[in-house]
N, C-alpha and C positions, 0 to 999 in steps of 0.2 A: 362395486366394480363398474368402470366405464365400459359402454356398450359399447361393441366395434361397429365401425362407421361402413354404409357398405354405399356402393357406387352400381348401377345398372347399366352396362351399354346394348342397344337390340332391344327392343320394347314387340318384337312380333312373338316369337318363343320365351324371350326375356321377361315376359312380365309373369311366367310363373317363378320367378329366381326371385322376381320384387315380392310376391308374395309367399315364398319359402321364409324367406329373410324377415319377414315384416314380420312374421308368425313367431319367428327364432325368438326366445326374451334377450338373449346374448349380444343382441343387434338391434340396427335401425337404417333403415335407409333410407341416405339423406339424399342422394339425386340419381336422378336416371338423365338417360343420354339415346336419342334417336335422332336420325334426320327428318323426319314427320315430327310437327309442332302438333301435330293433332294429337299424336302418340303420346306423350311428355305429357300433355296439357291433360289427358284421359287420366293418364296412371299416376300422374300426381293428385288429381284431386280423389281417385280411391285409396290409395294409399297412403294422402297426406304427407306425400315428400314433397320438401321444402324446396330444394331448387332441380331447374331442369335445366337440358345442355344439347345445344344440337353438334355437338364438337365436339368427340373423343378426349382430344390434350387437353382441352380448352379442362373436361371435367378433371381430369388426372392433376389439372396445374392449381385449377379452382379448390378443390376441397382436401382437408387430410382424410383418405381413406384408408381404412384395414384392409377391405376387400372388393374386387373388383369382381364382378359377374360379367362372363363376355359371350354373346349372344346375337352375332355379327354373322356375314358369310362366311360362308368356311375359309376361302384366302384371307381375309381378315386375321384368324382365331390367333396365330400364332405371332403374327407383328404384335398385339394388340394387347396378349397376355405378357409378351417379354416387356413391351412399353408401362405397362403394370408393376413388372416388377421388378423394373430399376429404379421406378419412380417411390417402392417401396412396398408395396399392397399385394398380400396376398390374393389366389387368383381361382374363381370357379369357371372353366371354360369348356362352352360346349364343346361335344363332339364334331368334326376331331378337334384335337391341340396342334397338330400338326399336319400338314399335306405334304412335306419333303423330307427326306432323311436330314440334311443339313438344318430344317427346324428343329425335328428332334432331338438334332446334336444339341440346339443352340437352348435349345426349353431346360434341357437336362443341367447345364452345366451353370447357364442364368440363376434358375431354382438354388442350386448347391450353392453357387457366387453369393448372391445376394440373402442368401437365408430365408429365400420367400417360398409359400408351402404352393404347390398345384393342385390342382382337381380338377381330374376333365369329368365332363358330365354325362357319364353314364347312369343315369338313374336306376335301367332295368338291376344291375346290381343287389338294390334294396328293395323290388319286389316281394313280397314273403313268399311265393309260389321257387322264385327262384334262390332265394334262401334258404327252402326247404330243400331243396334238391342240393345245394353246396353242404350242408349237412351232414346229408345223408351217404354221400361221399366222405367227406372229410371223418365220417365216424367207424367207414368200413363196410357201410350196410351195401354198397355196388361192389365189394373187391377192388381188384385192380382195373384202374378206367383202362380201354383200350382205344375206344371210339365214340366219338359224338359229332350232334348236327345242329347246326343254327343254319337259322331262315329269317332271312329280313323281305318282305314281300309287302308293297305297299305303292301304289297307284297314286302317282304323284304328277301325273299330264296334266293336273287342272293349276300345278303351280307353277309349270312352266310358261303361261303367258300370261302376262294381264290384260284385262277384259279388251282394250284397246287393238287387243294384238303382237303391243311387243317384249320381247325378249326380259322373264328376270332373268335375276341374277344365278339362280339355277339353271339353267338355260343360255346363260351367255357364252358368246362363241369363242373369246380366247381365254375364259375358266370357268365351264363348266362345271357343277358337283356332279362330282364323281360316287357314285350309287356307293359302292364299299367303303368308303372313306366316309360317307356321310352317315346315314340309317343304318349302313350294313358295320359302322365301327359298334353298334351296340349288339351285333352279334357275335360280331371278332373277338373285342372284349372280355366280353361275359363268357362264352364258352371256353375262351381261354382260363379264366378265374375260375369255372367249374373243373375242367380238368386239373386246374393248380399247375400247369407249366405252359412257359413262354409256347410261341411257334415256330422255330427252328429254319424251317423252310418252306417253300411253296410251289403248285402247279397249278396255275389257272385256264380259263377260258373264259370268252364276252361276245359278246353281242348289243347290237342295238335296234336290235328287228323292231322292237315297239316302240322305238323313237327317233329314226334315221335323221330325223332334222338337228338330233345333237351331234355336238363332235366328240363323244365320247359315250361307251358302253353303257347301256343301263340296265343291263345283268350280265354279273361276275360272278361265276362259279368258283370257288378255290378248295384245294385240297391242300392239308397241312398237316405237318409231323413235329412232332414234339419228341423232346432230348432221350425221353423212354421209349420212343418208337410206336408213342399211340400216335391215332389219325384222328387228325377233323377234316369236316367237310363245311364250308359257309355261304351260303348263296345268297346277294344281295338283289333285289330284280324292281325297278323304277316304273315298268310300266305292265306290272303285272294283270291280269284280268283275273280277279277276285277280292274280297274284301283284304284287309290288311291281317296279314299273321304274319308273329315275333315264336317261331318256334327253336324249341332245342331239345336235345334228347343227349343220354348219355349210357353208357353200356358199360357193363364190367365183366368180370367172370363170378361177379355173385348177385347179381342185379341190375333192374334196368330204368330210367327216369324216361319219360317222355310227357309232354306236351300234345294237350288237341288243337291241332288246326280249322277245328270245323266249329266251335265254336264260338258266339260273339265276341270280339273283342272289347266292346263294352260292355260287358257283363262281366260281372261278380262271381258267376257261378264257376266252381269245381271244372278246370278243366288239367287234369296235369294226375299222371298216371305211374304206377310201379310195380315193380315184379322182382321178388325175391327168389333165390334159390332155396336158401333154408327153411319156407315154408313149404310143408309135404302138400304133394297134390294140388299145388298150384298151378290150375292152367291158363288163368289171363288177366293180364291186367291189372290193378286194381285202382279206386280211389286213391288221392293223396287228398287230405279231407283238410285243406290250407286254403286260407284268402289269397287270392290272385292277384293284384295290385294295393288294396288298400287294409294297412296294419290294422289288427280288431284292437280295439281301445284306444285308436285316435281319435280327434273328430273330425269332420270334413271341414276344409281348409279352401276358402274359396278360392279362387283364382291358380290353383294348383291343377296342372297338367296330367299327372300319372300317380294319381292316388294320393298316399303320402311320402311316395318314392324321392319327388324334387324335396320335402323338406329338410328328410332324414340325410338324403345327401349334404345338401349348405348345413346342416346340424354337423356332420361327420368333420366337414373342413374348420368350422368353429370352434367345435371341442379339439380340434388338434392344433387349431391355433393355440390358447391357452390351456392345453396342454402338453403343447413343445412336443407332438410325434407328428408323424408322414399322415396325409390322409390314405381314403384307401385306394383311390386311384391317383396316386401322389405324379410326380414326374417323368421317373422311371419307369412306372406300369403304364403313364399313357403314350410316352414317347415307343413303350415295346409294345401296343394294342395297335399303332399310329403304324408303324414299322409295317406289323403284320398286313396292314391293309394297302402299304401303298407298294411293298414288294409284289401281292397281289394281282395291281394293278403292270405292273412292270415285267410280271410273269405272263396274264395276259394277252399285253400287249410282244411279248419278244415271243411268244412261245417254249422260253427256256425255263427248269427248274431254277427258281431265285433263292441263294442263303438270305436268310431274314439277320437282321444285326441283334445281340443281345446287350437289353439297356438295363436287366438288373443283375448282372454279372459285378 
């Protein structure tokens, strides 16, 4: 069976996508793409790809690829993934795939046109901590979800300048990343796929007290209703003061999941908790006794980011490629995760309740 041909653009986050890919036996990655020749010239000689490209088209015109990994600024993601996939190549794109509803019209219907598969790249997804908790839902053991909570909370002021003083491109003043749209879609997301339904609607709030130099919010509160009338709550905050926590929590009428915040983040250890009704006399808590990022019986994967989370993802898109289905965050789930975040933003900023659009209707 011929290996599919994979293409890298963004070598700063991108180069764990080279080495998900590189690791895949399914694959091979034949060029990466950055505008630093330093970057290229690195990740080529560890990974032994054959040609490098400081030119996005330039790689898309150059090589036949299968798959395109896109790892770019967030206004980037969605020119960059449709330029993908007219050119033919299915497409792994960071979060988000979109920053306007008009992309996510256009991602959705490109995908369906051209027969090209998506994946946006939520990795927390295939966390086993957070797998465990989808489970555990999905089997009955919470009841009926009613409520849950994600937290994106991660201190991100040291990438808003370079050492020089000026402005990235997170940081740049006429497009700004936008906290919910960026780190905060991997809480959007996910909570959403824990609950198993879209988000329907929205109320938020913002601020930018810990970073008034930007022009835009770097924490967004949102509150969110889903079509059975459970609530979420998602708080995205860029200049938080404390280490970084990715929490979530979920509630039903027969059980409850939550996450510790107090915990290292790079640590291995048991942090992620539950509580049944059906057990008598249960009065707190308990272990959920699961690996927190990285699958027991893989092995460590160098140049891999979040365990073995980025593999099993580019795995997921692979095996749907040659197996003709959706991935799991196929077009529709990220155009309606993309949705969620950027009404959000638009609630926010109007102070009105926003309908959110439904994209797998």
């Amino acid at each position: 069976m011929r290996k599919l041909r994979v293409g890298v653009v963004g070598l700063g986050r991108g180069v764990s996508h080279v080495a998900a890919f590189h690791h895949c036996q399914k694959c091979t990655v034949v060029a990466v793409c950055d505008q630093l020749e330093s970057r290229t010239s690195a990740v080529s000689r560890e990974f032994g790809v054959p040609r490098t490209y400081s030119d996005y088209s330039a790689m898309l015109a150059g090589e036949e690829l299968d798959i395109v990994a896109i790892a770019t600024p967030d206004q980037d993601h969605a020119r960059q993934a449709l330029q993908a996939m007219r050119a033919g190549c299915h497409v792994l794109c960071e979060v988000p795939a979109a920053t306007t509803l008009a992309e996510c019209d256009e991602l959705v219907r490109v995908s369906e046109e051209t027969d090209r598969k998506l994946q946006m790249g939520n990795e927390v997804r295939w966390f086993p901590c957070i797998q465990a908790a989808k489970n555990l839902a999905q089997q009955g053991d919470l009841g009926e979800l009613a409520y849950g909570e994600a937290e994106y909370f991660h201190n991100l002021e040291y990438l808003m300048w370079t050492p020089d003083g000026q402005r990235t491109w997170r940081n740049d003043l006429e497009h700004p990343q936008a906290t919910t749209l960026a780190g905060g879609m991997h809480a959007i997301d996910t909570l959403s796929w824990l609950l198993d339904e879209p988000f329907t609607e929205v109320k938020a709030y913002g601020n930018h007290k810990g970073m008034p130099y930007r022009a835009i919010d770097d924490l967004t509160v949102a509150l969110y209703r889903t079509p059975s009338g459970s609530i979420a709550k998602v708080a995205s905050y860029y200049s938080v003061q404390r280490p970084y926590c990715l929490y979530f929590s979920l509630y039903g009428n027969k059980g409850s999941f939550e996450r510790n915040r107090l915990l290292d983040p790079r640590s291995e250890a048991n942090d992620d908790y539950v509580f049944f009704s059906r057990i008598p006399y249960m009065e707190r808590m308990m272990p959920l006794p699961v690996a927190k990022y990285h699958h027991p019986g893989f092995p460590d994967i160098k140049g891999l980011g979040h365990g073995t989370s980025d593999f099993l993802q580019a795995e997921d898109l692979v095996d749907a490629i040659l197996e003709d289905r959706q991935p799991a965050i196929n077009a529709r789930e990220a155009a309606n995760s993309c949705a969620a975040a950027i009404c959000a933003l638009t609630a926010a900023e109007s102070g009105n309740t926003v309908t959110i659009p439904n994209y797998k209707l």
